[in-house]
N, CA, C and O atoms as CSV, one atom per row, in Angstrom:
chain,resi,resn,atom,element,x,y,z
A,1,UNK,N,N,94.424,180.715,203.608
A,1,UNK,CA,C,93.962,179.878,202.514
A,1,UNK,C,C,92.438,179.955,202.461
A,1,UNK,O,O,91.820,179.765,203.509
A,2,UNK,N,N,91.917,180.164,201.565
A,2,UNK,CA,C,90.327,180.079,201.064
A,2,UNK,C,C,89.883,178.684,200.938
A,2,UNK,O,O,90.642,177.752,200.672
A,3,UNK,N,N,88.613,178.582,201.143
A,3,UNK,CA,C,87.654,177.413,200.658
A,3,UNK,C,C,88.271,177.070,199.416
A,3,UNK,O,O,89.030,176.101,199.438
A,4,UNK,N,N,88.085,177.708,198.275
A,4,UNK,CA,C,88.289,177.460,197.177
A,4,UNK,C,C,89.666,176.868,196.849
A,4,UNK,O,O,89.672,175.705,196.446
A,5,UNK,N,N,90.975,177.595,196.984
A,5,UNK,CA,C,91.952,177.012,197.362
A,5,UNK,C,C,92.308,175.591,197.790
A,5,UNK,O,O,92.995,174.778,197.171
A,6,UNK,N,N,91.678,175.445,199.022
A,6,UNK,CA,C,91.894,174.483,200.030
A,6,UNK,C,C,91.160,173.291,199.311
A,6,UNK,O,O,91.802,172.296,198.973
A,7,UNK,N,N,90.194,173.369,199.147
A,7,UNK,CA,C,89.147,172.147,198.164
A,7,UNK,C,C,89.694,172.019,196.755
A,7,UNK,O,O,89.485,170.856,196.409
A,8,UNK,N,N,90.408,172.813,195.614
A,8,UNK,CA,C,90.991,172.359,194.572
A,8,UNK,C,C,92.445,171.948,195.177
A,8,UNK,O,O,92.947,171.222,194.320
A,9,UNK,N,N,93.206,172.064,196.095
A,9,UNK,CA,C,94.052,171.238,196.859
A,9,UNK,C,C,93.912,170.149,196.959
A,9,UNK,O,O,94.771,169.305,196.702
A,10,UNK,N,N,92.630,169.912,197.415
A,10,UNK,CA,C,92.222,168.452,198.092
A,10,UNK,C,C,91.915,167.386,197.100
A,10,UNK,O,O,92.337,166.230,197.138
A,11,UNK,N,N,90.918,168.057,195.968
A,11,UNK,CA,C,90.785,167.485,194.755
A,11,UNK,C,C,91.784,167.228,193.544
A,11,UNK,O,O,91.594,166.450,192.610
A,12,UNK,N,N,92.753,167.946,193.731
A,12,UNK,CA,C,94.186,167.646,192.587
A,12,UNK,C,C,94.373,166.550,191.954
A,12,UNK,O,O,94.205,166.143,190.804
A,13,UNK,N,N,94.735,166.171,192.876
A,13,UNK,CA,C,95.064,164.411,193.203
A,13,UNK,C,C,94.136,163.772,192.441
A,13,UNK,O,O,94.612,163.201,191.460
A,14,UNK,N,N,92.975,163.693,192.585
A,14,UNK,CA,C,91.505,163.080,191.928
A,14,UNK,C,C,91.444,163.493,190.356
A,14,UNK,O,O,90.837,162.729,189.606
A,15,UNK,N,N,91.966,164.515,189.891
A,15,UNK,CA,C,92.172,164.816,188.664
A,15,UNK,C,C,90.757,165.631,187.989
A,15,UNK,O,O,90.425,165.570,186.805
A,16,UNK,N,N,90.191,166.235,188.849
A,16,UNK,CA,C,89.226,167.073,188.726
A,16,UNK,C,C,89.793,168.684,188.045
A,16,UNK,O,O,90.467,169.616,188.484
A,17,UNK,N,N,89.115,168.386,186.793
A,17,UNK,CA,C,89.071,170.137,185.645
A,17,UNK,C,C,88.634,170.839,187.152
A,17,UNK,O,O,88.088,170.602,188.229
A,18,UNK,N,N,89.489,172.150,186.150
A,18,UNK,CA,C,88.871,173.453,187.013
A,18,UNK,C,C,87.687,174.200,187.264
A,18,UNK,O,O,87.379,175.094,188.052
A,19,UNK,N,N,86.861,173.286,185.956
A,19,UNK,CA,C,85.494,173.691,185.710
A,19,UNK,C,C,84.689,172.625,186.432
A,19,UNK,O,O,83.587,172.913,186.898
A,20,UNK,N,N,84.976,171.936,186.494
A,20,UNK,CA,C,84.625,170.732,187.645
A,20,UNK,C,C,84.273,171.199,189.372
A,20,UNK,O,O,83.338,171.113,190.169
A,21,UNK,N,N,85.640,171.714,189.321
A,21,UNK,CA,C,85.815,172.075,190.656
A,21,UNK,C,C,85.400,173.304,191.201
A,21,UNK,O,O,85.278,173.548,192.401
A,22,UNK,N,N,85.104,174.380,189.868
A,22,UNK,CA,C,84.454,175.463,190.037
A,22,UNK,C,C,82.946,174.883,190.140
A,22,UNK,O,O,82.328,175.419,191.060
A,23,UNK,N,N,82.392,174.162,189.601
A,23,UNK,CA,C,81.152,173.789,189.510
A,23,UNK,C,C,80.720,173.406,190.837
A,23,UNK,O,O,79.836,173.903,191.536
A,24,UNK,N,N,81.625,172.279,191.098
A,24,UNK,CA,C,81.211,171.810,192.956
A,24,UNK,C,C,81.519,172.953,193.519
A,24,UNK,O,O,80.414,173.267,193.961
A,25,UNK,N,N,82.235,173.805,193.820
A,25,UNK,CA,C,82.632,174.844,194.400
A,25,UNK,C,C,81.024,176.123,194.587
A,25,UNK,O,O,80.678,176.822,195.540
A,26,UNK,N,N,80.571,175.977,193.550
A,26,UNK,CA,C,79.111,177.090,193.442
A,26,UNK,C,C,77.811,176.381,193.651
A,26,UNK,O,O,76.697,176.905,193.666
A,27,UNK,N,N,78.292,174.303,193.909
A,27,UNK,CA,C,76.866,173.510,194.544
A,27,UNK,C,C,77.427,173.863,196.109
A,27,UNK,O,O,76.581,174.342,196.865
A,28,UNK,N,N,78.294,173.734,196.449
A,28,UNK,CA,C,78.804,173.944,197.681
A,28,UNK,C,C,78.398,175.068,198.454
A,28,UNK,O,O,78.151,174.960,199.655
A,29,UNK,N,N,78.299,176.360,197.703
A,29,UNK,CA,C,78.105,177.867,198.193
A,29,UNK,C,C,77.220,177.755,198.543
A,29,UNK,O,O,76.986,178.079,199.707
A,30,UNK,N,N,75.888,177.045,197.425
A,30,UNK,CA,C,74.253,176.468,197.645
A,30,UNK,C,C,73.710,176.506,198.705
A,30,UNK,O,O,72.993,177.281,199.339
A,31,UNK,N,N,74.502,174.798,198.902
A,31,UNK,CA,C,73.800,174.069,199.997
A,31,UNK,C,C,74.441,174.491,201.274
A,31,UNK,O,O,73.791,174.405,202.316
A,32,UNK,N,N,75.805,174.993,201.280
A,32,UNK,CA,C,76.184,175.249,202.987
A,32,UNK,C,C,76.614,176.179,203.014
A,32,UNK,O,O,77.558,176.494,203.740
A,33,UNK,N,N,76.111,176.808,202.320
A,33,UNK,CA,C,76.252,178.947,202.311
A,33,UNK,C,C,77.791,178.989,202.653
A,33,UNK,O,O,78.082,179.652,203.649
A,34,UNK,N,N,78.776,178.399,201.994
A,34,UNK,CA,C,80.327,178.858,201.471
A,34,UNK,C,C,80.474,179.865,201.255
A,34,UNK,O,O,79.851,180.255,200.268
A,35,UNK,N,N,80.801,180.256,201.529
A,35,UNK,CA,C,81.671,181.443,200.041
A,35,UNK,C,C,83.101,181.230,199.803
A,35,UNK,O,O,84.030,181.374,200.597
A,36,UNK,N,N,83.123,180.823,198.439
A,36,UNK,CA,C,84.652,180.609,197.897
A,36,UNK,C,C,85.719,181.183,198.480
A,36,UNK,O,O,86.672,180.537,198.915
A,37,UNK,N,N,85.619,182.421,198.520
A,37,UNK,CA,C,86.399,183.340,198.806
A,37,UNK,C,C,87.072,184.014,200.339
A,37,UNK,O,O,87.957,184.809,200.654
A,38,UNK,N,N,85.916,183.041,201.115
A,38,UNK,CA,C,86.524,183.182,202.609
A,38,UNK,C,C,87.566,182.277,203.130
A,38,UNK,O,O,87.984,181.295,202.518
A,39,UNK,N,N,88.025,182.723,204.481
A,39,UNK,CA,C,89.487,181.576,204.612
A,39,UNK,C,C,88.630,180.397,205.248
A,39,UNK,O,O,87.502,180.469,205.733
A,40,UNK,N,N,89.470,179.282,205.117
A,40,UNK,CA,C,88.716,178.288,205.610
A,40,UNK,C,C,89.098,177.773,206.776
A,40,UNK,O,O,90.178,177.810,207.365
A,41,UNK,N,N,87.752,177.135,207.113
A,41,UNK,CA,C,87.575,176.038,208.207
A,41,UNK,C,C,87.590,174.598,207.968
A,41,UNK,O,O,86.533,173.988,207.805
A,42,UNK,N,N,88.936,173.911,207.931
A,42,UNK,CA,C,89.294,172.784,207.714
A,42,UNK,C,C,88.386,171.933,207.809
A,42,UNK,O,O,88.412,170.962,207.052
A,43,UNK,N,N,87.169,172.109,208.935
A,43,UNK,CA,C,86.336,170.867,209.391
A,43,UNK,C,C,85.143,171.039,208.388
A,43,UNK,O,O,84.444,170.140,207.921
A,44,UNK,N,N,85.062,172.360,208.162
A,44,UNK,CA,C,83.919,173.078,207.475
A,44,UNK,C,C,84.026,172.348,205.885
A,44,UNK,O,O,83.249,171.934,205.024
A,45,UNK,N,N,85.154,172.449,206.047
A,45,UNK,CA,C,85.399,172.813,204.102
A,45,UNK,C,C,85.346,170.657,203.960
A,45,UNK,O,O,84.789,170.083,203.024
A,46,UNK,N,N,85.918,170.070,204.892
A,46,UNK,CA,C,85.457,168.365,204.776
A,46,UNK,C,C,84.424,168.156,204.740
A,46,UNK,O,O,84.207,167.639,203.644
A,47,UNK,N,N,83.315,168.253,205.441
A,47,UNK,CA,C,81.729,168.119,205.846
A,47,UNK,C,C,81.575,168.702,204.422
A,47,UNK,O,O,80.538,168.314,203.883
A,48,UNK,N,N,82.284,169.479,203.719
A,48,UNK,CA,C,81.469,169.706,202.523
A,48,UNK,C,C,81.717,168.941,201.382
A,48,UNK,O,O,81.132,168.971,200.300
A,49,UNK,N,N,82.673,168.239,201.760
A,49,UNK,CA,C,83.410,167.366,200.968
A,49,UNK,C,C,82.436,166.316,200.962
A,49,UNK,O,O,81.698,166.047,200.015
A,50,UNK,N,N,82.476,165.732,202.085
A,50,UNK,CA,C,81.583,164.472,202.397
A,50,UNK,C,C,80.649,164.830,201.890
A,50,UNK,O,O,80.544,164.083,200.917
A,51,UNK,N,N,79.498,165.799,201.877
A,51,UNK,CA,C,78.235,166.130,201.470
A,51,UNK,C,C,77.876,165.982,199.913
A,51,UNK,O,O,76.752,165.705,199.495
A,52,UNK,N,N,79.142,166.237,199.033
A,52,UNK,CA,C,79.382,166.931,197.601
A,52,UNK,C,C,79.936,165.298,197.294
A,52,UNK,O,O,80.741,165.362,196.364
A,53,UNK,N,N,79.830,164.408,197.591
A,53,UNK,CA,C,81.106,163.228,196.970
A,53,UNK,C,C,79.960,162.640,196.087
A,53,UNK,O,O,80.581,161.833,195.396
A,54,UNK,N,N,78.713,162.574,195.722
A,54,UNK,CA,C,78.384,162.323,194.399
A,54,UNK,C,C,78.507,162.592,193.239
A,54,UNK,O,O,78.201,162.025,192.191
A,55,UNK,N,N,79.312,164.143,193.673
A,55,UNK,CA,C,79.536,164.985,192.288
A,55,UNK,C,C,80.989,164.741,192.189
A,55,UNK,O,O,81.484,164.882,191.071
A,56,UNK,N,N,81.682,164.433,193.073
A,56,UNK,CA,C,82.848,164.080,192.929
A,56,UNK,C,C,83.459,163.058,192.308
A,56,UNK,O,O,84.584,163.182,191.823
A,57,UNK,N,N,82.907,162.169,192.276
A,57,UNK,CA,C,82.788,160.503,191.657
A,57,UNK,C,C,82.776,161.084,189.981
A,57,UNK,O,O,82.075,161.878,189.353
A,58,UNK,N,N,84.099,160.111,189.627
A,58,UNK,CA,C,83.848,160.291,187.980
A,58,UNK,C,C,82.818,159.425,187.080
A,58,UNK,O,O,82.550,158.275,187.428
A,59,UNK,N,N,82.412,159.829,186.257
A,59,UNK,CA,C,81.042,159.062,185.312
A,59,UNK,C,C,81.950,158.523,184.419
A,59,UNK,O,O,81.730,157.321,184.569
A,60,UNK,N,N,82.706,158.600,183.702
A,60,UNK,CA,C,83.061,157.830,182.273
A,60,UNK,C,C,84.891,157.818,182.362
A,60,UNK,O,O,85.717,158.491,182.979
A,61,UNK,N,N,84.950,156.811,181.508
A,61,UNK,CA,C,85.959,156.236,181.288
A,61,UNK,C,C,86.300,156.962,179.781
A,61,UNK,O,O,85.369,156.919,178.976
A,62,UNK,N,N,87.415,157.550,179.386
A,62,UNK,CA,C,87.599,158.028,177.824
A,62,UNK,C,C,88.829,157.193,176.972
A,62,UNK,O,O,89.973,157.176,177.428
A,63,UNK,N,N,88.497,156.535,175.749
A,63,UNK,CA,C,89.145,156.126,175.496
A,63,UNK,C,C,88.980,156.337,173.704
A,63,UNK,O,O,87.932,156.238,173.066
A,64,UNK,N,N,90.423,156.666,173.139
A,64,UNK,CA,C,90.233,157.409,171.632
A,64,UNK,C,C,91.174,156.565,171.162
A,64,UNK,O,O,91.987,156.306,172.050
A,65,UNK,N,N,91.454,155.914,169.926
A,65,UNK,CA,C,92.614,154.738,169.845
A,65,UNK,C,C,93.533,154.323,170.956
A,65,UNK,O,O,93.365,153.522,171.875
A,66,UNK,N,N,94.926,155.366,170.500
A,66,UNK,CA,C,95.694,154.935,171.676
A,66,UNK,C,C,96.142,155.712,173.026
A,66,UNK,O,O,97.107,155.348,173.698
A,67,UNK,N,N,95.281,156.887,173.360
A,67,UNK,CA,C,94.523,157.454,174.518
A,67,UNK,C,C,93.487,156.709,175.168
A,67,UNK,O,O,92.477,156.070,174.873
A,68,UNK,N,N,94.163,157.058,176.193
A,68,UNK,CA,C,93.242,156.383,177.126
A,68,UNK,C,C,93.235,157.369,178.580
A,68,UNK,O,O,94.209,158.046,178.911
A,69,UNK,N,N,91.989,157.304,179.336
A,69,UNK,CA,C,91.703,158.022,180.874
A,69,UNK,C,C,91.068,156.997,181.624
A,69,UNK,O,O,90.107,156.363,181.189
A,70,UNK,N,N,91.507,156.843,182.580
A,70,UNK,CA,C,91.218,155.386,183.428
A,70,UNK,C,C,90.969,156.371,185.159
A,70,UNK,O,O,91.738,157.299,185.410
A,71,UNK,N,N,90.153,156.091,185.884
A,71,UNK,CA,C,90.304,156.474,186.773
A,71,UNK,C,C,90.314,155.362,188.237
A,71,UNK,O,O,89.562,154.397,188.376
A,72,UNK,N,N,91.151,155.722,189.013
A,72,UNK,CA,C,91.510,155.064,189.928
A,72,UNK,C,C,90.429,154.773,191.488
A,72,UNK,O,O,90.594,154.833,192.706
A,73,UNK,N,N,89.535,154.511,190.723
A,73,UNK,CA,C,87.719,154.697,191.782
A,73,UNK,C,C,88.228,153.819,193.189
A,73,UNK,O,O,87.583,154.095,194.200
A,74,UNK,N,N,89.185,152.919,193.324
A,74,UNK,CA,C,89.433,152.442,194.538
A,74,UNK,C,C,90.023,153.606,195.369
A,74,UNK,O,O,89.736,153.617,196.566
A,75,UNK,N,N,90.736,154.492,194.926
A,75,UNK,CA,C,91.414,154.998,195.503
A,75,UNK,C,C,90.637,156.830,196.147
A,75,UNK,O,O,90.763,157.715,196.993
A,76,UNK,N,N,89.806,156.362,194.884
A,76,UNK,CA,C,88.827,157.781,195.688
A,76,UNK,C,C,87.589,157.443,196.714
A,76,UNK,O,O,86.998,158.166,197.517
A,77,UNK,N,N,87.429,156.051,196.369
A,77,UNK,CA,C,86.501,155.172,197.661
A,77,UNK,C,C,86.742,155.483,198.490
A,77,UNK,O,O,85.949,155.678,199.411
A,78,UNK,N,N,88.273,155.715,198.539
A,78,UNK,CA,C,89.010,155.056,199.954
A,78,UNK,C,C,89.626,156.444,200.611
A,78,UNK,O,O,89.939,156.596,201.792
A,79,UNK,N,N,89.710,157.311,199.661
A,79,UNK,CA,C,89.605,158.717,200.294
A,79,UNK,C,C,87.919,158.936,200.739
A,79,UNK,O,O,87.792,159.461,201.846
A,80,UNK,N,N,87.069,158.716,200.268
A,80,UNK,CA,C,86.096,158.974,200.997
A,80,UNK,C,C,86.035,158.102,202.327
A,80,UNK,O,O,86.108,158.737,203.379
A,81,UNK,N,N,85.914,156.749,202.399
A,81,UNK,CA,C,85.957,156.504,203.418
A,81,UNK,C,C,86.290,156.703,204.634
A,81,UNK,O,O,85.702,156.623,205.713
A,82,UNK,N,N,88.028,157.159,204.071
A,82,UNK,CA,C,88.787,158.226,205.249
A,82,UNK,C,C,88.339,159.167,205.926
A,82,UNK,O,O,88.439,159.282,207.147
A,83,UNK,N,N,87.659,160.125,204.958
A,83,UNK,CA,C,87.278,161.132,205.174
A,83,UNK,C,C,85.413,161.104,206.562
A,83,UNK,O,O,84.934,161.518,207.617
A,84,UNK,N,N,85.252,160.494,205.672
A,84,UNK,CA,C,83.735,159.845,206.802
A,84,UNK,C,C,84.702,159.376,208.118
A,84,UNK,O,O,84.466,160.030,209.134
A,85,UNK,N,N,85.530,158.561,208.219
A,85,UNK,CA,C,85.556,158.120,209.623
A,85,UNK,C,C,86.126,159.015,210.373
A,85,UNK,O,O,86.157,158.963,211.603
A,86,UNK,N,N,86.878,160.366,209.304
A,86,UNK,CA,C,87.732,160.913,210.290
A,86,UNK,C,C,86.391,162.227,211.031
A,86,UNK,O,O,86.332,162.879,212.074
A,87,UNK,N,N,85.525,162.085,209.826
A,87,UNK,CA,C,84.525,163.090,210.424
A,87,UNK,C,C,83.654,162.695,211.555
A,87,UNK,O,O,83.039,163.536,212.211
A,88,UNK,N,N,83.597,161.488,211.776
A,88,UNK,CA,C,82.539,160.183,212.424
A,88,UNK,C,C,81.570,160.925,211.637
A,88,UNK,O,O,80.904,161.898,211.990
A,89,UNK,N,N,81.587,160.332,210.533
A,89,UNK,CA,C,79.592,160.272,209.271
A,89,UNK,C,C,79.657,159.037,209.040
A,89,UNK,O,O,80.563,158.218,209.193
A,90,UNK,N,N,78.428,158.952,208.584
A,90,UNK,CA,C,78.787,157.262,208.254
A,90,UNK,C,C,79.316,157.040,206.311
A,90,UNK,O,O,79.248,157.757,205.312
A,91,UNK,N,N,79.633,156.160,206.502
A,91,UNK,CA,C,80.326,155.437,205.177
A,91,UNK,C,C,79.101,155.009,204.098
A,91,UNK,O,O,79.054,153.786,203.972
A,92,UNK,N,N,78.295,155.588,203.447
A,92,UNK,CA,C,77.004,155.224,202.612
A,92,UNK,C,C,77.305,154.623,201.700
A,92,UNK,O,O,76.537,154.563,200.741
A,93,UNK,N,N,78.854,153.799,201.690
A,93,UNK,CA,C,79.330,153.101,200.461
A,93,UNK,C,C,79.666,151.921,200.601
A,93,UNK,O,O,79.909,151.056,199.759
A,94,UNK,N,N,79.677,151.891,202.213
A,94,UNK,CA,C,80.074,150.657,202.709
A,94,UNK,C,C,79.172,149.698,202.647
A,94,UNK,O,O,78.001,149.982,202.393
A,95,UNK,N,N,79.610,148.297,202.889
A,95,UNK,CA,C,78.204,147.576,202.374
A,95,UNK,C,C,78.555,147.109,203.711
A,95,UNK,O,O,79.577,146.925,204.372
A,96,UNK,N,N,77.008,146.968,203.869
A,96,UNK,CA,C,76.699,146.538,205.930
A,96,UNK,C,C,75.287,145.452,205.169
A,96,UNK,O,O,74.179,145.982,205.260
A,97,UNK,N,N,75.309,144.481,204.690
A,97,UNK,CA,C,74.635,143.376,204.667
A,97,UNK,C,C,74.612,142.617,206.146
A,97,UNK,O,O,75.524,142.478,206.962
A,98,UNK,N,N,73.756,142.345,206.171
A,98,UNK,CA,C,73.088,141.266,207.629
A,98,UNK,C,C,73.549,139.790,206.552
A,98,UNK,O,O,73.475,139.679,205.328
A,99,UNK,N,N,73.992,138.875,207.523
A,99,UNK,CA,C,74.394,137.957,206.960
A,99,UNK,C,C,73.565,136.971,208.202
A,99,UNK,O,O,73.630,137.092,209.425
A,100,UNK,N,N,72.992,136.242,207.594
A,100,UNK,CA,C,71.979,134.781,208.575
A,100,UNK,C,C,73.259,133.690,209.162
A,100,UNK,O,O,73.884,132.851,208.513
A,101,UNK,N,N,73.346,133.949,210.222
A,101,UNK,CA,C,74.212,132.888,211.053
A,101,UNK,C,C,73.416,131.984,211.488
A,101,UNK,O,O,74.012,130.987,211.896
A,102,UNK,N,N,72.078,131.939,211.573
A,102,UNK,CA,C,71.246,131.294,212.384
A,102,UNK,C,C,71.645,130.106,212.384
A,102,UNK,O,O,71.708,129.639,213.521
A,103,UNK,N,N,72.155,128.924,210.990
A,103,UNK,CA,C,72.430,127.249,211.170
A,103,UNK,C,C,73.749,127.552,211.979
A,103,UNK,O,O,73.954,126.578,212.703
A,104,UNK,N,N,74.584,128.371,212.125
A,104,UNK,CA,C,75.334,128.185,213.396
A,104,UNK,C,C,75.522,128.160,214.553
A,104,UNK,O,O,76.614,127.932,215.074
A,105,UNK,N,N,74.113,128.475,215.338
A,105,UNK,CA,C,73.991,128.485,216.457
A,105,UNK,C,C,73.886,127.179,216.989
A,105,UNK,O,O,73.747,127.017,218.202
């Protein structure tokens, strides 16, 4: 199985065009010298995942009378999240607020 392969696998689900996925696929080659076309390294081809998940995140909602595209952003959160802990990266989505306990002491 190829990079390319293996990452429009992964992305299916998310409902990412092919031009989408070709697109991350040639920021990917970029920044961590990929090549589409080689077989992959499972750990390799995640770390690139994690790296690329801004472009992954959908921008707009489409809606034409009675069409509609809704996307399910909890559920790709929460694949990212997965994905960070299974890599140990950290979670840059998570919210880590300091909360003042101090009147409870």
């Amino acid at each position: 199985m190829t990079y390319k392969e293996y990452i429009s696998n992964e992305l299916s689900d998310l409902y990412m065009s092919p031009g989408k996925i070709s697109n991350l696929l040639e920021g990917i080659k970029q920044a961590e010298g990929i090549n589409p076309d080689d077989e992959v390294d499972v750990s390799v081809a995640k770390k690139a995942l994690y790296n690329s998940f801004s472009s992954i995140l959908p921008k707009a909602n489409v809606s034409e009378g009675k069409f509609s595209v809704s996307w399910l952003t909890d559920n790709i959160l929460t694949w990212y999240s997965l994905l960070a802990n299974e890599l140990g990266l950290p979670n840059v989505l998570e919210d880590n607020t300091l909360k003042d306990y101090t009147p409870t002491w």
